[in-house]
C-alpha positions in Angstrom: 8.9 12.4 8.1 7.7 15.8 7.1 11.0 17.5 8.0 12.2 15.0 5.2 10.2 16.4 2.3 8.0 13.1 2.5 4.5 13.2 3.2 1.7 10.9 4.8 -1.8 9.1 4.1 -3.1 7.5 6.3 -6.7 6.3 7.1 -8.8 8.8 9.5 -10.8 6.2 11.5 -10.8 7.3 15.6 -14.4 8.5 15.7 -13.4 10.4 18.5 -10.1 13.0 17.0 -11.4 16.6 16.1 -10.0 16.1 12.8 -12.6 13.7 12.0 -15.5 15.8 13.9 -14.8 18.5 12.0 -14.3 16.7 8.3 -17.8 15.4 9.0 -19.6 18.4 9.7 -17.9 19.7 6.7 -18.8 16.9 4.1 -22.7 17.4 5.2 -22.3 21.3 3.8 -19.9 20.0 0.3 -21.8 18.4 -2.4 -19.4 15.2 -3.5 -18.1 14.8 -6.7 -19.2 11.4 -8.6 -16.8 8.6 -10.3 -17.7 5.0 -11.5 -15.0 2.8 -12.2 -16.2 -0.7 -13.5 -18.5 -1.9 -11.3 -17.9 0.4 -7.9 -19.4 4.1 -7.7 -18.0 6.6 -5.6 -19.2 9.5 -3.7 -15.6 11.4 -2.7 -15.5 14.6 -0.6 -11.9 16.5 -1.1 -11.7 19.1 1.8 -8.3 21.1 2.3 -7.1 23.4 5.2 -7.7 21.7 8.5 -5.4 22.4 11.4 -7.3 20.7 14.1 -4.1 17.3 13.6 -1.9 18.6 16.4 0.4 15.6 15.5 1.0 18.1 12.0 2.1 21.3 12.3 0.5 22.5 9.1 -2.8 22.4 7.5 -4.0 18.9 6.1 -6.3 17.6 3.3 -9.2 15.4 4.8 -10.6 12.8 1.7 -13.9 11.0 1.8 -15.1 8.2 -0.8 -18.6 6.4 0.5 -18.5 3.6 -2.0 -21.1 1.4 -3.7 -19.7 -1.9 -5.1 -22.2 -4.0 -7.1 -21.3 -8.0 -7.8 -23.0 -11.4 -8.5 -23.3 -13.4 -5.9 -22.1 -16.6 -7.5 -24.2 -19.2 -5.5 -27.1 -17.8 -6.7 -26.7 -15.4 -9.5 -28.2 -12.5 -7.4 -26.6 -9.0 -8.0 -25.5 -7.5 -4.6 -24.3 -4.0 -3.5 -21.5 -3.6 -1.0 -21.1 -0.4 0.5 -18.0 1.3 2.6 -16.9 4.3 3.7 -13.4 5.2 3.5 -11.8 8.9 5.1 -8.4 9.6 5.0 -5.8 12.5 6.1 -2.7 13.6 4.1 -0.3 16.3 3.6 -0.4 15.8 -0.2 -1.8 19.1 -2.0 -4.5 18.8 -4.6 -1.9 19.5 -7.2 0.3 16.8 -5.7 -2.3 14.2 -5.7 -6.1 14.5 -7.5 -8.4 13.3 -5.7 -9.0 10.2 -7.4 -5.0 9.9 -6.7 -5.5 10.5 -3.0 -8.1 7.6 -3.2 -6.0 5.1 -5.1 -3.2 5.7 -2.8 -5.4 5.4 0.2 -7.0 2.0 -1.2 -3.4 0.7 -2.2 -2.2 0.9 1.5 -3.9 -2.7 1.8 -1.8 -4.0 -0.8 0.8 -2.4 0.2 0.6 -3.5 4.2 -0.3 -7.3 2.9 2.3 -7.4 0.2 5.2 -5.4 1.5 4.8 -6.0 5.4 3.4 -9.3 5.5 4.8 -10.8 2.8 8.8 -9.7 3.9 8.1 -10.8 7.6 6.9 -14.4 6.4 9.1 -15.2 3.5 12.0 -12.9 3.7 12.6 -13.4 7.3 12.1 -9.6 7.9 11.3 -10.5 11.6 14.4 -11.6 12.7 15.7 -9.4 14.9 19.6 -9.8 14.9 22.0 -8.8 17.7 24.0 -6.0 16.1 24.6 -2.9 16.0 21.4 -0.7 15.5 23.2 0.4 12.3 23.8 -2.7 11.3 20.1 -3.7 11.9 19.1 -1.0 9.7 21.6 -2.1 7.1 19.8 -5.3 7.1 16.4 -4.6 6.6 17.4 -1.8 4.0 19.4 -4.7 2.3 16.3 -6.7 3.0 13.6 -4.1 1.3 16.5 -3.3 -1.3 16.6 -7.8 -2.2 12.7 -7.4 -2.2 12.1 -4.8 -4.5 14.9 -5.7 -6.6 13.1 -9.3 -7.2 9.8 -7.9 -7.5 10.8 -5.3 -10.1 12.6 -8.7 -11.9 9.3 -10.7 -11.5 6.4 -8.2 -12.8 8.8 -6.1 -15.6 10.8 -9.2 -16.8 9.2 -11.9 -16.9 6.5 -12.5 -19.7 2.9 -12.6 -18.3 2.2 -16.2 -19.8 5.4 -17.4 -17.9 4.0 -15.7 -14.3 0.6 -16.9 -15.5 2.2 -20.8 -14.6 4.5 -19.6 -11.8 4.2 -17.7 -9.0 6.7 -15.4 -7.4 7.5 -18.1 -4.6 8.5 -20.7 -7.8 10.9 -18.2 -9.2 12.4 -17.3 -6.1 13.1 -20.7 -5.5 14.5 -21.0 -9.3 16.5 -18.0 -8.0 17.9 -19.5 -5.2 18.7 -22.7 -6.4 20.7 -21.0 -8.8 22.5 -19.0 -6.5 23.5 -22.3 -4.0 24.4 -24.4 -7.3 26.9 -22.0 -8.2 27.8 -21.5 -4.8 28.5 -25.2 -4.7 30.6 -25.2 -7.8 33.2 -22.5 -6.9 33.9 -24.2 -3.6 34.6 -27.4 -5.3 38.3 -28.7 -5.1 39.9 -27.9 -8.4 40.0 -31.5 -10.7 
């Protein structure tokens, strides 16, 4: 991936890898830098230089963000603080990727993983594995990631928000489809 020009986040959770041994004897000696956004506070530690990922063969940037989240507990009006600590590696520089990029990125991998992943496996049949050609797999699921994106780009920049406010995405792709078989239908008819 690297060899590619692309580069990697990932979450840094393996209590036991160097890389994160090392990142946390570091944070203890950094003071963190402070951000609130709405009702969550963060505490994020932006380290750069480690070389202890033997996976990489060039020096990484280790991110921390120990987060406070305060909301009202609705059965009982009480306000409640939720706390997590996030760490995560990447090969994105600083001028790449602030650091309250690096974090965003990091936090949209869940969104990304549900949405992207688990969404294309159960409604765009993403799973199926053919028997083809191992080019012609890859043709498939890049046709398949290609058919996604193109109808997610439709959904979110085309239509109006008060029209996806009253249908979901599965509603349209269903308009979409039934579109697609009517007309499908109507060019194979016998000529009158």
């Amino acid at each position: 991936m690297l060899d590619h020009g692309k580069d990697v986040l990932t979450v840094l959770k393996n209590e036991n890898r160097n890389l994160l041994t090392d990142a946390r004897a570091l944070f203890e000696t950094h003071a963190p830098q402070r951000f609130t956004e709405g009702s969550t506070t963060r505490e994020v530690w932006d380290l750069q230089g480690f070389t202890t990922w033997p996976q990489v063969q060039r020096p990484v940037r280790v991110v921390r963000s120990r987060e406070t989240t305060s909301s009202r507990r609705q059965l009982d009006g009480q306000l409640r603080d939720r706390d997590a600590d996030w760490v995560w590696v990447t090969t994105l520089s600083a001028n790449r990727a602030s650091t309250l990029a690096a974090v965003s990125l990091g936090h949209a991998r869940w969104s990304i993983e549900n949405q992207g992943f688990n969404e294309t496996t159960n409604r765009w049949a993403a799973d199926h594995i053919y028997k083809h050609h191992p080019t012609a797999i890859l043709i498939f699921c890049l046709m398949t990631m290609l058919a996604f994106n193109l109808f997610y780009a439709f959904y979110w920049r085309n239509l109006q928000p008060a029209y996806r406010s009253r249908h979901d995405a599965q509603h349209v792709a269903r308009c979409l489809a039934s579109e697609i078989y009517q007309s499908l239908a109507e060019n194979r008819a016998p000529p009158s």
